[in-house]
TORKOL-4160 file (C-alpha; in steps of 0.2 Angstrom, whole numbers, padded with zeros to 4 digits, m for minus):
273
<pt num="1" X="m0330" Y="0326" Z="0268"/>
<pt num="2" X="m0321" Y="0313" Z="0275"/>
<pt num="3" X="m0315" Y="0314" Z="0294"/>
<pt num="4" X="m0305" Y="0303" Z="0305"/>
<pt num="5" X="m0315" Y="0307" Z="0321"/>
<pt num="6" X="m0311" Y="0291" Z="0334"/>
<pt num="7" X="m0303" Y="0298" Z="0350"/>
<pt num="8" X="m0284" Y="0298" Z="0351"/>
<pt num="9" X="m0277" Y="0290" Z="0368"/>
<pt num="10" X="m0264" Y="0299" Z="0376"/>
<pt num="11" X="m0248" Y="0290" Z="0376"/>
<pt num="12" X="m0242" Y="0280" Z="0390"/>
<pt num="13" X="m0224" Y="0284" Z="0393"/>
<pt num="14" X="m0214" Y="0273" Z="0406"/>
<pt num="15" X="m0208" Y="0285" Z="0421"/>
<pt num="16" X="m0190" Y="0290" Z="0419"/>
<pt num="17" X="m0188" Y="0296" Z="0401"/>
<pt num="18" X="m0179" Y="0307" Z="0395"/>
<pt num="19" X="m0190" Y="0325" Z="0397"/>
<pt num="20" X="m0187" Y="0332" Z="0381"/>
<pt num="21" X="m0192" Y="0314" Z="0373"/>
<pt num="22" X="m0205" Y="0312" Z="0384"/>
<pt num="23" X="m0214" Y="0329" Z="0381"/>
<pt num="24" X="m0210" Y="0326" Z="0360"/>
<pt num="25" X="m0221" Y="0309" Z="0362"/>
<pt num="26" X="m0236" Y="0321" Z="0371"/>
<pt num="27" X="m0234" Y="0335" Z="0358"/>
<pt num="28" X="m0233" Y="0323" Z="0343"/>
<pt num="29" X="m0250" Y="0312" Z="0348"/>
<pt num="30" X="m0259" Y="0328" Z="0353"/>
<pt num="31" X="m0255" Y="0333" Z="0335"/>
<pt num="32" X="m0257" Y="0318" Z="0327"/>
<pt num="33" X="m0278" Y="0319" Z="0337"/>
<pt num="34" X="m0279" Y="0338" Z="0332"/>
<pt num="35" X="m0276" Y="0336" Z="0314"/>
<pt num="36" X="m0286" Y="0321" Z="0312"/>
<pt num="37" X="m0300" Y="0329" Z="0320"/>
<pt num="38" X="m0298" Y="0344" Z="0310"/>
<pt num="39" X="m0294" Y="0337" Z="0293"/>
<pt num="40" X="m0303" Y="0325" Z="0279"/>
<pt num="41" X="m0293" Y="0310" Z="0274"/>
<pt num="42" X="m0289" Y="0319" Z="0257"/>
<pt num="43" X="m0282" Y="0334" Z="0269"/>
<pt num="44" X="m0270" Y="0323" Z="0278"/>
<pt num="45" X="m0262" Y="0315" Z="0263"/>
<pt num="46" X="m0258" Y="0330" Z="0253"/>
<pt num="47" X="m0242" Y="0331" Z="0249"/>
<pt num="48" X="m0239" Y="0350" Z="0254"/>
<pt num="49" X="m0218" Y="0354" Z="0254"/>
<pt num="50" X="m0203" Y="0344" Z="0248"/>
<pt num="51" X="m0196" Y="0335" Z="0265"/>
<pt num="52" X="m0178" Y="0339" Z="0272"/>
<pt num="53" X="m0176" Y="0322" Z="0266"/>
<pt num="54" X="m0180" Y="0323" Z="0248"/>
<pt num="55" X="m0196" Y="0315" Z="0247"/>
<pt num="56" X="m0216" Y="0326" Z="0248"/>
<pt num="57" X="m0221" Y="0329" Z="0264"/>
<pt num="58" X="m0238" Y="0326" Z="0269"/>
<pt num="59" X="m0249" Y="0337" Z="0278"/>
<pt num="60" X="m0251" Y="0324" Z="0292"/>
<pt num="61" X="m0235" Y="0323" Z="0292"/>
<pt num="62" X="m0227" Y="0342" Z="0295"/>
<pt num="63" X="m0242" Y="0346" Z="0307"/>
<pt num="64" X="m0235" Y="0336" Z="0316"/>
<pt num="65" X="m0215" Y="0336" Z="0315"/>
<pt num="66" X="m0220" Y="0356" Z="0320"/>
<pt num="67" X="m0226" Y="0350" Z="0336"/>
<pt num="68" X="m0211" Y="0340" Z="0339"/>
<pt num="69" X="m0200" Y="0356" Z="0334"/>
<pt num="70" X="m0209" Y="0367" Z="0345"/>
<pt num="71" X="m0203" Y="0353" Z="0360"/>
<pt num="72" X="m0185" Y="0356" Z="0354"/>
<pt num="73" X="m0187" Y="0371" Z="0355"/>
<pt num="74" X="m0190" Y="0374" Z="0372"/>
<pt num="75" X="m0178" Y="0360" Z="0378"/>
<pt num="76" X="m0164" Y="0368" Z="0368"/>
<pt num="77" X="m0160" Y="0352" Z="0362"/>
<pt num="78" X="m0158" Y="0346" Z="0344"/>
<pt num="79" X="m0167" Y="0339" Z="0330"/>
<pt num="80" X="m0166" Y="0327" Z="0317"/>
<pt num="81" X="m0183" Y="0324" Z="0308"/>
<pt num="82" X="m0186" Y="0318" Z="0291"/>
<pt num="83" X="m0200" Y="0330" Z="0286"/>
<pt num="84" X="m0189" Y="0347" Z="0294"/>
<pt num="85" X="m0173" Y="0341" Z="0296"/>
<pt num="86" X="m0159" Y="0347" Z="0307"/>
<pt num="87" X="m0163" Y="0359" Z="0320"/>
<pt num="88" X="m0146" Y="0367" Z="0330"/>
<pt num="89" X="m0146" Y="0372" Z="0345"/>
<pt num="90" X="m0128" Y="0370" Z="0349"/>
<pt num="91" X="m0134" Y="0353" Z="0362"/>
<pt num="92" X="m0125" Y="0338" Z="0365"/>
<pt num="93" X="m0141" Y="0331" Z="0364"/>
<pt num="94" X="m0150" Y="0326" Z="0347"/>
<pt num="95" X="m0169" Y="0320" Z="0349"/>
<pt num="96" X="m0170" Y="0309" Z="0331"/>
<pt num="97" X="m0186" Y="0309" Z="0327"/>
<pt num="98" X="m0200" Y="0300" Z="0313"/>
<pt num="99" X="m0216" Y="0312" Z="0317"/>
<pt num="100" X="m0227" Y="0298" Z="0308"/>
<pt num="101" X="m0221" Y="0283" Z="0304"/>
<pt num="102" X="m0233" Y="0274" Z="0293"/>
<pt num="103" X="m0244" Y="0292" Z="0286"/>
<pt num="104" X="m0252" Y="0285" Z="0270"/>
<pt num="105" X="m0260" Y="0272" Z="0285"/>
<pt num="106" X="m0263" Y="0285" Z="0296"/>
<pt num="107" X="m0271" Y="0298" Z="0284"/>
<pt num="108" X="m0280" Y="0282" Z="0277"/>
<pt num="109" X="m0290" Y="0279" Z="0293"/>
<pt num="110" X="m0279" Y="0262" Z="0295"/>
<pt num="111" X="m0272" Y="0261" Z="0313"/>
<pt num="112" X="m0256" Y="0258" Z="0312"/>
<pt num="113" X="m0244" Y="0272" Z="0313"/>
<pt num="114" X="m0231" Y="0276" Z="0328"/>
<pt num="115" X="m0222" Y="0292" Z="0333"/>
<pt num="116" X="m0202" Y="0286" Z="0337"/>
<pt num="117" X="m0188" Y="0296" Z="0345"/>
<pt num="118" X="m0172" Y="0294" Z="0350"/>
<pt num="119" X="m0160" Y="0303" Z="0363"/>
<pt num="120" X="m0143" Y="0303" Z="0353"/>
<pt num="121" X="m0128" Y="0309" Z="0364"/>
<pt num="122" X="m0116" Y="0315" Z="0352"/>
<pt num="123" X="m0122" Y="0306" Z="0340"/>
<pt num="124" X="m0124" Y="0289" Z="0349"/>
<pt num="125" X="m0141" Y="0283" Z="0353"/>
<pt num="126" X="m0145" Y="0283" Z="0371"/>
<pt num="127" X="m0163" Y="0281" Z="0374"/>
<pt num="128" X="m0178" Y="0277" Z="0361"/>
<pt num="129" X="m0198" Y="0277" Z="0363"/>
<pt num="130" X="m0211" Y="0269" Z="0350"/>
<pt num="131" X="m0227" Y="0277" Z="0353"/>
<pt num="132" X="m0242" Y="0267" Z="0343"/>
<pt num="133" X="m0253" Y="0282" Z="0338"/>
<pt num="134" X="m0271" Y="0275" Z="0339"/>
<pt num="135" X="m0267" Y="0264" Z="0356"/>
<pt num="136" X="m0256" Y="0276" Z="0365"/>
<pt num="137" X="m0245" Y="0262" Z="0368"/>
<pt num="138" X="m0226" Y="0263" Z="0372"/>
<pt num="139" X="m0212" Y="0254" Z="0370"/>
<pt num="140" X="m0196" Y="0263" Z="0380"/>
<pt num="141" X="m0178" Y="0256" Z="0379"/>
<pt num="142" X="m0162" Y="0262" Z="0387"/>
<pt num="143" X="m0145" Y="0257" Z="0381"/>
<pt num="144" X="m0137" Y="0245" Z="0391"/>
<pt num="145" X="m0149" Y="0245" Z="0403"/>
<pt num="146" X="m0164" Y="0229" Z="0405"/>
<pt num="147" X="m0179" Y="0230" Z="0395"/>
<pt num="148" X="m0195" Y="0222" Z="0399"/>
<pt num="149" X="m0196" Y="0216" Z="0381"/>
<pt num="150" X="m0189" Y="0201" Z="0376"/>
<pt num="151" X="m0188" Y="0195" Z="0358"/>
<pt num="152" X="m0194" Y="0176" Z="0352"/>
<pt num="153" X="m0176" Y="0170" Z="0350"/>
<pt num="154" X="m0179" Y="0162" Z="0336"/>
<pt num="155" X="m0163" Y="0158" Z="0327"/>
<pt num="156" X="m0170" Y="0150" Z="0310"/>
<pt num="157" X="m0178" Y="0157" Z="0294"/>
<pt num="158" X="m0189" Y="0143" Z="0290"/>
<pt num="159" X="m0205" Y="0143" Z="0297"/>
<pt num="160" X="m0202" Y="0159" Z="0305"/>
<pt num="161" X="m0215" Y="0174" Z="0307"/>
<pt num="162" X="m0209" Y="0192" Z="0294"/>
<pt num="163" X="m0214" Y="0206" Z="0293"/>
<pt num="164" X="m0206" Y="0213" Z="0277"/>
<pt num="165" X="m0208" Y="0232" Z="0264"/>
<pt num="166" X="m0219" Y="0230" Z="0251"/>
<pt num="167" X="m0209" Y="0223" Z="0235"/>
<pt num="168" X="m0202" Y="0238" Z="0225"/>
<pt num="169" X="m0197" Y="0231" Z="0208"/>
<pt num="170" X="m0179" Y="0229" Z="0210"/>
<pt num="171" X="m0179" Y="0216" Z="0226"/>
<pt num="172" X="m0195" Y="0206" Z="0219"/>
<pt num="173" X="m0184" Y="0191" Z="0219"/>
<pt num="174" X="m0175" Y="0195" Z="0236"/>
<pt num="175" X="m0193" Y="0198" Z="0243"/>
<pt num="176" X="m0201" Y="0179" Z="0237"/>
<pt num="177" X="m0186" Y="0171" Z="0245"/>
<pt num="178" X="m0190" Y="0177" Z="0260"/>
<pt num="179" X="m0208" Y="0174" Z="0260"/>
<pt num="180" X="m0207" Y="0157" Z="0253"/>
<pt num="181" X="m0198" Y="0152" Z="0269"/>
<pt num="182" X="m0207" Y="0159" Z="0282"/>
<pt num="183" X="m0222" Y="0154" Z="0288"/>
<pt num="184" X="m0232" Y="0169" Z="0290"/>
<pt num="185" X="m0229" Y="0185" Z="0281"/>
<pt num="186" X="m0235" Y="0203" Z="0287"/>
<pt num="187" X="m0235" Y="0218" Z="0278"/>
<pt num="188" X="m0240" Y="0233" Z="0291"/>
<pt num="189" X="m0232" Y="0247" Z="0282"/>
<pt num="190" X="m0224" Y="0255" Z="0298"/>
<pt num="191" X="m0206" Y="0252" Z="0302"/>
<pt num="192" X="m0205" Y="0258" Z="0319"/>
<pt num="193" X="m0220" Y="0247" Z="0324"/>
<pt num="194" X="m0216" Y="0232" Z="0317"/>
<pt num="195" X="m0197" Y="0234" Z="0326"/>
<pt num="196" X="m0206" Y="0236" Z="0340"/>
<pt num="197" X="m0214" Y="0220" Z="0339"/>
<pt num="198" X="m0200" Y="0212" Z="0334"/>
<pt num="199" X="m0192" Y="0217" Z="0353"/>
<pt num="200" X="m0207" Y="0212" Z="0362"/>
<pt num="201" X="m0207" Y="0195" Z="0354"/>
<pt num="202" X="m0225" Y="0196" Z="0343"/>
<pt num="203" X="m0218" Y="0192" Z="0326"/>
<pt num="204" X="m0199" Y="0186" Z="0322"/>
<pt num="205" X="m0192" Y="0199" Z="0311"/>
<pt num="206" X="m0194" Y="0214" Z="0299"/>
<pt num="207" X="m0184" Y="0218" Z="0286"/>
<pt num="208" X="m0184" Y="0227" Z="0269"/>
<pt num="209" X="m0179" Y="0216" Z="0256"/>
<pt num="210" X="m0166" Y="0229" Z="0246"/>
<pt num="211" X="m0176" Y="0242" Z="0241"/>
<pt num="212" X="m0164" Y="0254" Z="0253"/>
<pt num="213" X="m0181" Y="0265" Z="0258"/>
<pt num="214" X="m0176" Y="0267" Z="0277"/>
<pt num="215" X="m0169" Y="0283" Z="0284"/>
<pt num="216" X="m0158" Y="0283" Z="0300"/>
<pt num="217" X="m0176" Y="0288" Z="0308"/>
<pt num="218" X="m0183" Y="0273" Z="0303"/>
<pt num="219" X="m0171" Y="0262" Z="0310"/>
<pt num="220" X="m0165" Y="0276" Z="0326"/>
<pt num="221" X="m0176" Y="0267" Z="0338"/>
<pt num="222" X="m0174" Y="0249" Z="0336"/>
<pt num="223" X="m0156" Y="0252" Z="0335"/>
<pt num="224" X="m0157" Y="0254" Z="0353"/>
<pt num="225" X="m0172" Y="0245" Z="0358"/>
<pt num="226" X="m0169" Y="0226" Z="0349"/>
<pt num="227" X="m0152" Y="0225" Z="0354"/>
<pt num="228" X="m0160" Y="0227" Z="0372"/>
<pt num="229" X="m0173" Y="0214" Z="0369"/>
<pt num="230" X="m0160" Y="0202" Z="0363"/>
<pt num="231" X="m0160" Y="0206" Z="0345"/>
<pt num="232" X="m0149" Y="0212" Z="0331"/>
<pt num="233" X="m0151" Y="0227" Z="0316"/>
<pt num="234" X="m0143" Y="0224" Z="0300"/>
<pt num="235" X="m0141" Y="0232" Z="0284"/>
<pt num="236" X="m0142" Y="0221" Z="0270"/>
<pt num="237" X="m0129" Y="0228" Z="0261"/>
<pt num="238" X="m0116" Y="0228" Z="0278"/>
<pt num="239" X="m0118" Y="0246" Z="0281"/>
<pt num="240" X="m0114" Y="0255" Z="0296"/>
<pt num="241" X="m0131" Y="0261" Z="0304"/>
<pt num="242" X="m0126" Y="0281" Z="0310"/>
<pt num="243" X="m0135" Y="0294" Z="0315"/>
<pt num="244" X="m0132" Y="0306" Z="0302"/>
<pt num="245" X="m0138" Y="0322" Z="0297"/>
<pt num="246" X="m0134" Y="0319" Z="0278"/>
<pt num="247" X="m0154" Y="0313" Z="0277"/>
<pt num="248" X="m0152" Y="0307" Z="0259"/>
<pt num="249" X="m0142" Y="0290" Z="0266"/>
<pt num="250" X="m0153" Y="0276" Z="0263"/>
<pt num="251" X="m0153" Y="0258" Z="0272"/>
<pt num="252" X="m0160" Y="0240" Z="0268"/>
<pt num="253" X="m0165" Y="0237" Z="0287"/>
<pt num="254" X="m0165" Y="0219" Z="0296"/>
<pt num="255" X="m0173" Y="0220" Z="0312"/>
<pt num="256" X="m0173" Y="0203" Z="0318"/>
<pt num="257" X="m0175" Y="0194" Z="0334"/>
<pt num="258" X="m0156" Y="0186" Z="0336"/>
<pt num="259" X="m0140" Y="0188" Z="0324"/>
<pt num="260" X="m0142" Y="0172" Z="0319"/>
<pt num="261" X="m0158" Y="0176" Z="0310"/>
<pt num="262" X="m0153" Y="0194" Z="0306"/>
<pt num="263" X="m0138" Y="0185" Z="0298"/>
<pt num="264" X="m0148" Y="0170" Z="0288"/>
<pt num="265" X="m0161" Y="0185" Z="0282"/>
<pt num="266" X="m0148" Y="0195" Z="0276"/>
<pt num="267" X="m0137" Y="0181" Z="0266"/>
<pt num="268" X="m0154" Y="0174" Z="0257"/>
<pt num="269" X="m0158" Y="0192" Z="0253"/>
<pt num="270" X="m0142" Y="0194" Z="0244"/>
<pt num="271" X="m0142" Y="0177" Z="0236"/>
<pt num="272" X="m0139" Y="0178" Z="0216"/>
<pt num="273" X="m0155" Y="0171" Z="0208"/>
C-alpha cells in the first residue's frame, strides 16, 4: 500500500470572505487531508463515476466536491462543480467551484493542486479564492476592489516566462511557437495555481495552446483575480468567458499578465503554420 500521509495545513483565508466560500475552502482542504490519509495513491485516482461534466471522476475528486456540497447546503446557496454539477437552491448566489484542480498530481503525491471558488452573483463573478492544497496558501480577490497581488507587467512574448497545458496532438504546433519564444516554460498541470501566480507576479503567463480542455471552473477564478492584479483572460478562439451551467462548453484559456501579452499569446497561437 501506498499512502500519502504528510500533514495537510489548514488554509489561510484572508478575513472578510464571503462565508459560504470561506467555509467551502475549510471543508474542501479537510477533505482533501482526510482522503489522503485514508486512501493509497491507486485509491485516489480511481475513476469511480462519470462527472456532471462528461469526463471520469476520480475518487479524490468527489470525496471532496461532497464536502464542498454539504457547505452549500447549509448556506443555501448554489453550486456549480465539475465532478456534481448544479445544485439549486433557488439563491442569487452561485459558489463555482473546482474541488481539486490538478488530481492526477494530487493523487500522485506531487504537490501541486489548488481548491478555487468563486461567489457568482447572478451569474457574474464577484469574489474568488485559490487555495494551494499542500501549503494552505491563499490567494483572495474581489471584483473592483484592490488586490494585494500585482502581475510582472510584462507586455512582450519573447523572453518572457509560461506556463502552458501539456500539448494534446492537435495544438502541437501552437504549443512550439510558444515555447520557442519564451524564455522559460512550466508545465504544473493546475490551472487555478498557475493563474494564481500569474496575479501575484511569479511567472508571466499561462495558457493552453488550443486544446479547449478548460471548464468555466477552471478559468472562474482568475477571471476575477488577474484582472485585479492587472492582468487579462482570453480565449484563444475570442470566446466569451460565462459562467454557465451547460458544463460541456470548453475554453482555450490565456491568463496573462497584461492585454498586451494576453493578446500577442493569442495571435501566435492562432498563426497558420
Amino acid at each position: 500500500m501506498s499512502f500519502i500521509g504528510w500533514p495537510v495545513p489548514e488554509p489561510v483565508i484572508p478575513e472578510g470572505t464571503h462565508p459560504a466560500l470561506a467555509d467551502a475552502t475549510r471543508a474542501a482542504v479537510a477533505a482533501f487531508a482526510g482522503a489522503r490519509a485514508k486512501h493509497t495513491r491507486a485509491d485516489l485516482a480511481e475513476k469511480v463515476q462519470m462527472g456532471a461534466d462528461g469526463t471520469p471522476t476520480m475518487r479524490l475528486d468527489i470525496l471532496v466536491d461532497t464536502a464542498v456540497a454539504e457547505v452549500v447546503d447549509k448556506h443555501r446557496v448554489n453550486l456549480l462543480s465539475e465532478e456534481i454539477g448544479v445544485i439549486d437552491h433557488g439563491s442569487s448566489v452561485t459558489l463555482v467551484v473546482d474541488p481539486v484542480d490538478g488530481t492526477a498530481n494530487a493523487a500522485a503525491g506531487v504537490p501541486l493542486s489548488a481548491f478555487a471558488g468563486v461567489v457568482a452573483v447572478d451569474g457574474v463573478a464577484t469574489e474568488a479564492l485559490t487555495c494551494w492544497l499542500d501549503t494552505g496558501r491563499c490567494w483572495h480577490a474581489v471584483a473592483g476592489q484592490p488586490t494585494p497581488y500585482r502581475t510582472t507587467g510584462r507586455r512582450e512574448l519573447d523572453g518572457a516566462a509560461v506556463s502552458l497545458l501539456r500539448p494534446h496532438g492537435s495544438d502541437d504546433a501552437a504549443w512550439w511557437r510558444v515555447a520557442k519564444r519564451a524564455s522559460r516554460v512550466r508545465i504544473l498541470s493546475t490551472s487555478c495555481l498557475e493563474a494564481a501566480l500569474v496575479a501575484e507576479g511569479s511567472t508571466d503567463a499561462f495558457a493552453d495552446a488550443g486544446s479547449d480542455t478548460h471548464r468555466i471552473m477552471d478559468l472562474a477564478a482568475a477571471m476575477v483575480m488577474v484582472p485585479a492584479a492587472g492582468g487579462a483572460v482570453l480565449d484563444v478562439n475570442g470566446r466569451p468567458l460565462e459562467i454557465d451551467p451547460d458544463l460541456t462548453r470548453r475554453w482555450s484559456g490565456v491568463v496573462a499578465a497584461t492585454r498586451e501579452l494576453a493578446e500577442e499569446l493569442v495571435s501566435t497561437l492562432k498563426e497558420k503554420p
